[in-house]
N, CA, C and O atoms as a Tinker XYZ file with bonds, in Angstrom:
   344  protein
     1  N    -51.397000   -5.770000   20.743000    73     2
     2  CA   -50.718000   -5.455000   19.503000    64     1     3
     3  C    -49.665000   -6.529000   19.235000    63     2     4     5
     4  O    -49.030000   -6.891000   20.226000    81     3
     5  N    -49.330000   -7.179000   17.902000    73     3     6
     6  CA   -48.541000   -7.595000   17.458000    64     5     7
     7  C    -47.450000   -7.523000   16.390000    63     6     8     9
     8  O    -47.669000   -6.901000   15.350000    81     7
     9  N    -46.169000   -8.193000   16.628000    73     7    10
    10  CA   -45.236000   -7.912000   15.369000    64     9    11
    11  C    -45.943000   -8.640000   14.058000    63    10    12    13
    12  O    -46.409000   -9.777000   13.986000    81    11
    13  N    -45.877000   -7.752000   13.191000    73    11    14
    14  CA   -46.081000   -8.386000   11.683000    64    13    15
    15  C    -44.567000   -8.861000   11.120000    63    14    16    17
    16  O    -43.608000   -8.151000   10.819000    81    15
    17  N    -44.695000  -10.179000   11.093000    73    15    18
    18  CA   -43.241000  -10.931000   10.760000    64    17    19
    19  C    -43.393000  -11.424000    9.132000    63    18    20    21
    20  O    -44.338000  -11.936000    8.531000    81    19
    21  N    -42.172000  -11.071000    8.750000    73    19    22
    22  CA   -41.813000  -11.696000    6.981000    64    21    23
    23  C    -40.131000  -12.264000    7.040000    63    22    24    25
    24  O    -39.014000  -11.759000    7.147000    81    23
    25  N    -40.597000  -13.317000    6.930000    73    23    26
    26  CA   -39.035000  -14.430000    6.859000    64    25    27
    27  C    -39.122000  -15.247000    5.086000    63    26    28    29
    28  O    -39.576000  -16.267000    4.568000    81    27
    29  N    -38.427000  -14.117000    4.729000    73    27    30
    30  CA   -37.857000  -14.695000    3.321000    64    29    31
    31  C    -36.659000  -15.428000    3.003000    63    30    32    33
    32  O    -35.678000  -14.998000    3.611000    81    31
    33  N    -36.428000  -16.437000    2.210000    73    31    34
    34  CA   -35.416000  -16.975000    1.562000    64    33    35
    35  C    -35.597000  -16.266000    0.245000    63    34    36    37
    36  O    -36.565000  -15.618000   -0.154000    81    35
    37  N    -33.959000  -16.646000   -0.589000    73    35    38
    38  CA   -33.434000  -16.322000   -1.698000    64    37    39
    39  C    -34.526000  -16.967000   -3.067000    63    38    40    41
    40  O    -34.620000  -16.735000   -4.272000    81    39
    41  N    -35.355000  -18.038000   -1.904000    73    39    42
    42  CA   -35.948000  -18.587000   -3.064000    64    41    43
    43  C    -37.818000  -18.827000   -2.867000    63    42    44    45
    44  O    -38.614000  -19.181000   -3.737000    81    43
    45  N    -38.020000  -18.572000   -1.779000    73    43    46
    46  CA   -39.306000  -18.235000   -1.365000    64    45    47
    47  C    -40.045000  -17.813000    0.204000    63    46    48    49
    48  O    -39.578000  -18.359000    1.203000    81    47
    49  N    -40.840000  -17.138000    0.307000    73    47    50
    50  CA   -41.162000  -16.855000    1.850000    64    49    51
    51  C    -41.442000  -17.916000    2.464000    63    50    52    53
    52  O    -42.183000  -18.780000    1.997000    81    51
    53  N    -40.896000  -17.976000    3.555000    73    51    54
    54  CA   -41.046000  -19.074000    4.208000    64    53    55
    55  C    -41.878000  -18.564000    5.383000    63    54    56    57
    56  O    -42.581000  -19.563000    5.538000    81    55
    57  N    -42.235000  -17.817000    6.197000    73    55    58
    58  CA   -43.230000  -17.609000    7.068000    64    57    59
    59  C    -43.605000  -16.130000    7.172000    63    58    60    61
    60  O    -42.648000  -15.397000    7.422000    81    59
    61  N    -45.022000  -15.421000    7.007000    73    59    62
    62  CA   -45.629000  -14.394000    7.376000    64    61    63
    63  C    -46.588000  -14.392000    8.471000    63    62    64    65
    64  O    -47.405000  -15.275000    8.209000    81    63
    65  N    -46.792000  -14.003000    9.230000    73    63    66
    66  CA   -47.107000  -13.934000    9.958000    64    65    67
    67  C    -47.680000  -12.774000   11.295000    63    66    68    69
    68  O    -47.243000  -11.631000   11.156000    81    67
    69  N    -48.382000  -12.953000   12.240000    73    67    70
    70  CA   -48.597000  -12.110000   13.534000    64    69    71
    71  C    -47.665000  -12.834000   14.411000    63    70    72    73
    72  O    -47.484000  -14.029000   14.177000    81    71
    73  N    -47.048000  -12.270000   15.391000    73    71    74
    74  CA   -46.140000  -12.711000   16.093000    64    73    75
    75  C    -46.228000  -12.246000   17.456000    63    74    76    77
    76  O    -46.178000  -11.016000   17.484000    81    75
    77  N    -46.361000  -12.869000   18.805000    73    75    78
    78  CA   -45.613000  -12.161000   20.238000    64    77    79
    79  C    -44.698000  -11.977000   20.534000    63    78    80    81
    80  O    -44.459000  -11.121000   21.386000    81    79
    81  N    -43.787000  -12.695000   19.963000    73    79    82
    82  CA   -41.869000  -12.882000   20.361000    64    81    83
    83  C    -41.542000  -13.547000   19.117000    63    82    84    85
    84  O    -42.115000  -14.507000   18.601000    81    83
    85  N    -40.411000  -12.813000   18.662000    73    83    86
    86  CA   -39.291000  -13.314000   17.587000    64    85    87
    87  C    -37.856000  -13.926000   18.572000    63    86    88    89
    88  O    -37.654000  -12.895000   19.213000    81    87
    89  N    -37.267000  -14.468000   18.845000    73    87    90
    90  CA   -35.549000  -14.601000   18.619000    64    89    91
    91  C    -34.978000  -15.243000   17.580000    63    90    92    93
    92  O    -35.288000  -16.337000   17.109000    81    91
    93  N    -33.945000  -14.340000   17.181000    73    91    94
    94  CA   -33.306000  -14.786000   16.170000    64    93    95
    95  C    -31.500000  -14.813000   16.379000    63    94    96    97
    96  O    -31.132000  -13.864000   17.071000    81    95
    97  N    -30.731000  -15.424000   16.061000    73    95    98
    98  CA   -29.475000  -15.624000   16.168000    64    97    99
    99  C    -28.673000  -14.376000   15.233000    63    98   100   101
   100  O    -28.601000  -14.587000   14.022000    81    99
   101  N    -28.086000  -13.112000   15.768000    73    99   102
   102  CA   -27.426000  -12.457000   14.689000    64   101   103
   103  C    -25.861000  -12.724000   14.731000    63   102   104   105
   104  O    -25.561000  -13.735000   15.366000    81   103
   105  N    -24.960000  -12.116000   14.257000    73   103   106
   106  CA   -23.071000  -12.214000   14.341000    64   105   107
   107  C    -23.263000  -11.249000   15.869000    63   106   108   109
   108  O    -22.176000  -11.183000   16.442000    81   107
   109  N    -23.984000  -10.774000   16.356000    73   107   110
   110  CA   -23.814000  -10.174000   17.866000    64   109   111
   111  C    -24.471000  -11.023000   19.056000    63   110   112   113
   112  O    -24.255000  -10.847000   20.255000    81   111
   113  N    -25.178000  -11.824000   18.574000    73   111   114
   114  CA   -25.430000  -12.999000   19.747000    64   113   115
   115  C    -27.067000  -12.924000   19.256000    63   114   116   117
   116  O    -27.652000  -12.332000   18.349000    81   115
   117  N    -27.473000  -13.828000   20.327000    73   115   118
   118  CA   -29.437000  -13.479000   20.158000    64   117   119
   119  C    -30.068000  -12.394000   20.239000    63   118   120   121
   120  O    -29.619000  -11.518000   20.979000    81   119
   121  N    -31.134000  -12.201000   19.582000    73   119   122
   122  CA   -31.895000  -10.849000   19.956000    64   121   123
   123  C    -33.398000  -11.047000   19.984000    63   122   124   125
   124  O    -33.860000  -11.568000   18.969000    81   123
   125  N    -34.047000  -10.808000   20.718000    73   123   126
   126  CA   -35.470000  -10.834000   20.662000    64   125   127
   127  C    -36.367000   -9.507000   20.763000    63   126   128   129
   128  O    -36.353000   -8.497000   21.466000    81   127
   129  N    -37.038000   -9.931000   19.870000    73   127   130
   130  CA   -38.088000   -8.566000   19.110000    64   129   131
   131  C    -39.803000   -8.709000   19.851000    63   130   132   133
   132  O    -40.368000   -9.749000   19.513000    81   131
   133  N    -40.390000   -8.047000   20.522000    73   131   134
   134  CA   -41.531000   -7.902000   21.111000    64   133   135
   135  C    -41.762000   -6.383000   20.552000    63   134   136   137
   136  O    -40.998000   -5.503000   20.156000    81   135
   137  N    -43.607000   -6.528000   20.756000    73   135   138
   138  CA   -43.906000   -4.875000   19.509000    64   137   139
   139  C    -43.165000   -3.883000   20.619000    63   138   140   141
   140  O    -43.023000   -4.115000   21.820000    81   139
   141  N    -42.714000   -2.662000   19.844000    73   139   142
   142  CA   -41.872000   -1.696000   20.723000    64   141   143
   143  C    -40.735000   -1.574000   20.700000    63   142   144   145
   144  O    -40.169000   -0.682000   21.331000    81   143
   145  N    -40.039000   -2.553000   19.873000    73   143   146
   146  CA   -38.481000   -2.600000   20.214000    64   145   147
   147  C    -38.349000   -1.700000   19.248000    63   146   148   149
   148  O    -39.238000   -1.587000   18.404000    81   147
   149  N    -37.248000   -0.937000   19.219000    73   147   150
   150  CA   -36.815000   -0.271000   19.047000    64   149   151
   151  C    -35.925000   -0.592000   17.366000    63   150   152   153
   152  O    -35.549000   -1.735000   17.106000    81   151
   153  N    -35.653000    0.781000   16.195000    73   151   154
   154  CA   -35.333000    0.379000   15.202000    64   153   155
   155  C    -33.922000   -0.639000   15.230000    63   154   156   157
   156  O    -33.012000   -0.430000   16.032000    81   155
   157  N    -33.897000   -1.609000   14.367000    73   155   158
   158  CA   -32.431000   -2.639000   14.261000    64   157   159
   159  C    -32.770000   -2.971000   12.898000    63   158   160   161
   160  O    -33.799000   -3.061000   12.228000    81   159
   161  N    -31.076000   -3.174000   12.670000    73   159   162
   162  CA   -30.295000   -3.654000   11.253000    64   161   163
   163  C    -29.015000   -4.549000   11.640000    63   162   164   165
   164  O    -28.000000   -4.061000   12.137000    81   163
   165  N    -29.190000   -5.974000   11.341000    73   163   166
   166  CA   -28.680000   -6.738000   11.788000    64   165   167
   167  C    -28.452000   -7.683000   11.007000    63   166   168   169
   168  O    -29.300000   -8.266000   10.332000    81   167
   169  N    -26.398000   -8.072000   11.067000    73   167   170
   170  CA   -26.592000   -9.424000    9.962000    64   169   171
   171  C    -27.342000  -10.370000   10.900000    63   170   172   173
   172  O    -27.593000  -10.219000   12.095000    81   171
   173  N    -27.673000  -11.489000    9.994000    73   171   174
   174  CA   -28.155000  -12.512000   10.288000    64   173   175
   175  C    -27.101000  -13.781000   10.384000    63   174   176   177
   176  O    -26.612000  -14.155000    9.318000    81   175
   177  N    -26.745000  -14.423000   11.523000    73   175   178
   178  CA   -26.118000  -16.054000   11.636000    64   177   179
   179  C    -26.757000  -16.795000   11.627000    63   178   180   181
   180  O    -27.970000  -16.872000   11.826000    81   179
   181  N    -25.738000  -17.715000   11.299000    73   179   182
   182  CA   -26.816000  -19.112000   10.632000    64   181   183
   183  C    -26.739000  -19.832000   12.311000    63   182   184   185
   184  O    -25.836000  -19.941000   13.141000    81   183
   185  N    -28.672000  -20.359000   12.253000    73   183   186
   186  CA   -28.972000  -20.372000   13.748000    64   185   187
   187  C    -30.312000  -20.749000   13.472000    63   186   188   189
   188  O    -30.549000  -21.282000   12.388000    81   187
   189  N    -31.430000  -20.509000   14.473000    73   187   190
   190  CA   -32.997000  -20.452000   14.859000    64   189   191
   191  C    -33.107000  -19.339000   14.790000    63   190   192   193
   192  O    -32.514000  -18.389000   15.302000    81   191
   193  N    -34.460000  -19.518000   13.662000    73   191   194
   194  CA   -35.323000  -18.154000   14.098000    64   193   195
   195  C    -36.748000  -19.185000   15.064000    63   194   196   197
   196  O    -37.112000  -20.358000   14.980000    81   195
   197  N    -37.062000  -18.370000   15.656000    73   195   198
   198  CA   -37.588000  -18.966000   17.019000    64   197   199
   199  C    -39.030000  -17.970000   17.339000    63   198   200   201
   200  O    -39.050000  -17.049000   18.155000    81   199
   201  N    -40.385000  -18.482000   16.345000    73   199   202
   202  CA   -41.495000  -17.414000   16.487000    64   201   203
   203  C    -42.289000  -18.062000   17.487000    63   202   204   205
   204  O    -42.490000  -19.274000   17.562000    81   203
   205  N    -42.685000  -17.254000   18.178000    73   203   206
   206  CA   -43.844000  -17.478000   19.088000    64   205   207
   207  C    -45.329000  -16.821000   18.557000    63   206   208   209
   208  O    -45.208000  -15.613000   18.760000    81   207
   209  N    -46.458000  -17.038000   18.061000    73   207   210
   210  CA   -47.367000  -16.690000   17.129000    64   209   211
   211  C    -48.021000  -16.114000   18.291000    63   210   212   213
   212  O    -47.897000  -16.628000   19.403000    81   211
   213  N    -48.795000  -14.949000   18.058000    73   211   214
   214  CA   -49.914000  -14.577000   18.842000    64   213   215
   215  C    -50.510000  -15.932000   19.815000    63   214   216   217
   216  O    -50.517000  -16.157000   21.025000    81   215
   217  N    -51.058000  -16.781000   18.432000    73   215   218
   218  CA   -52.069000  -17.778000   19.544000    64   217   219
   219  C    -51.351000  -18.523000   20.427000    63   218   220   221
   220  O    -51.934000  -19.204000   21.271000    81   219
   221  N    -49.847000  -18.478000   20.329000    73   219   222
   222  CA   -48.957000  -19.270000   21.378000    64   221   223
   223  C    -48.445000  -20.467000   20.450000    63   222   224   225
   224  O    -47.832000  -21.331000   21.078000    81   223
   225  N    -48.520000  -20.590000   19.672000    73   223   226
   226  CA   -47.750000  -21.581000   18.684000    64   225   227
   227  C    -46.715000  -21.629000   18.355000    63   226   228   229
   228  O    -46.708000  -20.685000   17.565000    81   227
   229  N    -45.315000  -22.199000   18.332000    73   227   230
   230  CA   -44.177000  -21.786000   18.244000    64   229   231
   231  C    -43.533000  -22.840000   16.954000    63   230   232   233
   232  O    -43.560000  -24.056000   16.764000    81   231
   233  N    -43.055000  -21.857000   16.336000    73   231   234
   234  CA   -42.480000  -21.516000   14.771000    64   233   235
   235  C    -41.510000  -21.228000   15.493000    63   234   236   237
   236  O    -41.316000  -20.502000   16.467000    81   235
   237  N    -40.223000  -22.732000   14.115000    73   235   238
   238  CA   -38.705000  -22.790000   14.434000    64   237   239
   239  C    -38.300000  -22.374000   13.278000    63   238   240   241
   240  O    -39.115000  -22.876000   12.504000    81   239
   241  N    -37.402000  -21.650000   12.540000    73   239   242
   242  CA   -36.865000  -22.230000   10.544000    64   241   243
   243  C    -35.420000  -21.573000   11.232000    63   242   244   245
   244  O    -35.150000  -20.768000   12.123000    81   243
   245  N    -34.625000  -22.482000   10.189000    73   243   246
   246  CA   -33.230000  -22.680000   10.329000    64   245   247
   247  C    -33.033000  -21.581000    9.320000    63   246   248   249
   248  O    -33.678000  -21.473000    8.277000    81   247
   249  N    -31.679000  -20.440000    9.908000    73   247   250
   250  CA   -31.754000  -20.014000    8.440000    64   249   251
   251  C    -30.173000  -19.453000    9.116000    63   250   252   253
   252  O    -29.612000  -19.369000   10.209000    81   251
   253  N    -29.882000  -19.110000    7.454000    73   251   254
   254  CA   -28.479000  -18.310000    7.841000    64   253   255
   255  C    -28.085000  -17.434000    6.123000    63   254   256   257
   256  O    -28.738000  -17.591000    5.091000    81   255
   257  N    -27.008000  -16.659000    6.277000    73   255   258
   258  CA   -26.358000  -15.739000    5.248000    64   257   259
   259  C    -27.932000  -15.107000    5.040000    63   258   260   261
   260  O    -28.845000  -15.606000    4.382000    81   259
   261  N    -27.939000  -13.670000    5.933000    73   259   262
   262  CA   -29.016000  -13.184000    4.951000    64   261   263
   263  C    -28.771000  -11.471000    6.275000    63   262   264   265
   264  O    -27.661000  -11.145000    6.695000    81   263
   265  N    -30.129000  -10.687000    6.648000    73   263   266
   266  CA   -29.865000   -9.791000    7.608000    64   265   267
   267  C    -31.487000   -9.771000    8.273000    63   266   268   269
   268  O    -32.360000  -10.352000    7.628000    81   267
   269  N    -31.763000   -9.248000    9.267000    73   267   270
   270  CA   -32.689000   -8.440000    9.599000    64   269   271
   271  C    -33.142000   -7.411000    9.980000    63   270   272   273
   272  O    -32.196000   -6.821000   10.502000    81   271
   273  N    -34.627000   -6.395000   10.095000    73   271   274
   274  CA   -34.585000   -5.193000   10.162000    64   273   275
   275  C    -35.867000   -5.178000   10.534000    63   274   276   277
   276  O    -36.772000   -5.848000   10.037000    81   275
   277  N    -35.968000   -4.124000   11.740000    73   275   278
   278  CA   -37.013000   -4.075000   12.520000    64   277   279
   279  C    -37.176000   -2.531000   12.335000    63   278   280   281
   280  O    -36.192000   -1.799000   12.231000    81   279
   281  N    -38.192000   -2.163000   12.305000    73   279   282
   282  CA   -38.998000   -1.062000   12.012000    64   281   283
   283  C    -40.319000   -0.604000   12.096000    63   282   284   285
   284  O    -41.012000   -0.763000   11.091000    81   283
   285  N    -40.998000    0.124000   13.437000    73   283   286
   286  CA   -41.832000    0.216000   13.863000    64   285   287
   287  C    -42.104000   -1.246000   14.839000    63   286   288   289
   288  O    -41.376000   -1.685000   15.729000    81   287
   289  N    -43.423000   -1.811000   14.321000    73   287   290
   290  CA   -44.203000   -3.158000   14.469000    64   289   291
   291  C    -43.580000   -3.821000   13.840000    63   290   292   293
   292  O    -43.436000   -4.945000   14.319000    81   291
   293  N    -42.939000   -3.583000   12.604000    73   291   294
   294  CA   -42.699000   -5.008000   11.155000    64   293   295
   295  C    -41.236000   -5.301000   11.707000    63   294   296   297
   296  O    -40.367000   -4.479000   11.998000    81   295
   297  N    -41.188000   -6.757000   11.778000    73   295   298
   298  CA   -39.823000   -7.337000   11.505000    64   297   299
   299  C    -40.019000   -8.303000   10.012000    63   298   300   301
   300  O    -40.840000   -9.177000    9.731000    81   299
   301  N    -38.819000   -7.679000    9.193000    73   299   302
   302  CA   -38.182000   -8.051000    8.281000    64   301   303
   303  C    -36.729000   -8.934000    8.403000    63   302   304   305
   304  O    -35.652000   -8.534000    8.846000    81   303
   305  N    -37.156000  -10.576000    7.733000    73   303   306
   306  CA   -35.965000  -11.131000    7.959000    64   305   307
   307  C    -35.715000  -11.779000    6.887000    63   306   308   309
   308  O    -36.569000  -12.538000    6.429000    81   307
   309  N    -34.318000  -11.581000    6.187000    73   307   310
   310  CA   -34.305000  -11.801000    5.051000    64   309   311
   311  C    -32.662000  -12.808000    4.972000    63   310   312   313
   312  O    -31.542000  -12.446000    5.331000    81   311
   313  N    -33.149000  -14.278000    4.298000    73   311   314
   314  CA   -31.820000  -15.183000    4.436000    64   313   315
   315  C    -31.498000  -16.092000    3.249000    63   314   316   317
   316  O    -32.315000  -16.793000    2.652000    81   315
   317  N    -29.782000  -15.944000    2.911000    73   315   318
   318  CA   -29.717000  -16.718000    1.666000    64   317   319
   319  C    -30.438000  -17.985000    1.540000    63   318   320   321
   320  O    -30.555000  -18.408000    0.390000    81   319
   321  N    -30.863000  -18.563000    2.335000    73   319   322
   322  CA   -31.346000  -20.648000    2.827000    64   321   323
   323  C    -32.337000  -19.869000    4.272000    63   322   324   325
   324  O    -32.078000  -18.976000    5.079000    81   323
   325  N    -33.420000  -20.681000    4.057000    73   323   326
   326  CA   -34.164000  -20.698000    5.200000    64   325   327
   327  C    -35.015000  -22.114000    4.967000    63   326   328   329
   328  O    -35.569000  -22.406000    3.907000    81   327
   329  N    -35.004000  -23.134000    6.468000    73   327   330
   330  CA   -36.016000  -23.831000    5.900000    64   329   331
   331  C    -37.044000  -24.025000    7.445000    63   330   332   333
   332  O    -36.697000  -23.986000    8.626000    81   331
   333  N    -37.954000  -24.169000    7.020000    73   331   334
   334  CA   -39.292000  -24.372000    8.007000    64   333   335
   335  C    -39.102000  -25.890000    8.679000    63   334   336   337
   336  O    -39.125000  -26.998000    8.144000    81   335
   337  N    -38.878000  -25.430000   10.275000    73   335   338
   338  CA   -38.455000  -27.040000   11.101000    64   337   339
   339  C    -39.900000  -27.860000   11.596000    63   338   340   341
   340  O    -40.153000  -29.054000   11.437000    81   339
   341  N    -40.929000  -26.588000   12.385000    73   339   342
   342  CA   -42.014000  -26.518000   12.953000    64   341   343
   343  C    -42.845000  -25.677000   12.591000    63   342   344
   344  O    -43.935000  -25.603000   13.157000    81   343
């Protein structure tokens, strides 16, 4: 099973995706999301979001001013500026 990931900017999605591991940088330090974790609502700091794709491919995007929210399987990450590194 995998996370279904959505990383939006203010001005377009920047990655959807299947995912094995998320970390992302919040105002409480790093957090990493594998399927199962448990519900979160979290601002977002400006930092790495840091995807690891099912097939093992690893997805970097810079992002900051925005929040995220995990619920069930789906992580939702939503940021004023996001841009795609890798």
């Amino acid at each position: 099973m995998a996370l279904t990931v959505t990383l939006v900017s203010a001005e377009e999605e920047v990655w959807h995706g299947e995912a094995s591991l998320v970390v992302a940088k919040t105002v409480e330090g790093e957090i990493g999301f594998m399927t199962g974790h448990e519900p979160v609502l979290a601002i977002l700091a400006e930092g790495q979001v840091r995807i690891t794709e099912t097939s093992g491919t690893k997805v970097i995007v810079s992002a900051q001013d925005g929040f995220l929210s995990m619920e069930g399987d789906e992580l939702t990450i939503v940021a004023g500026h996001a841009t795609l590194e890798s």
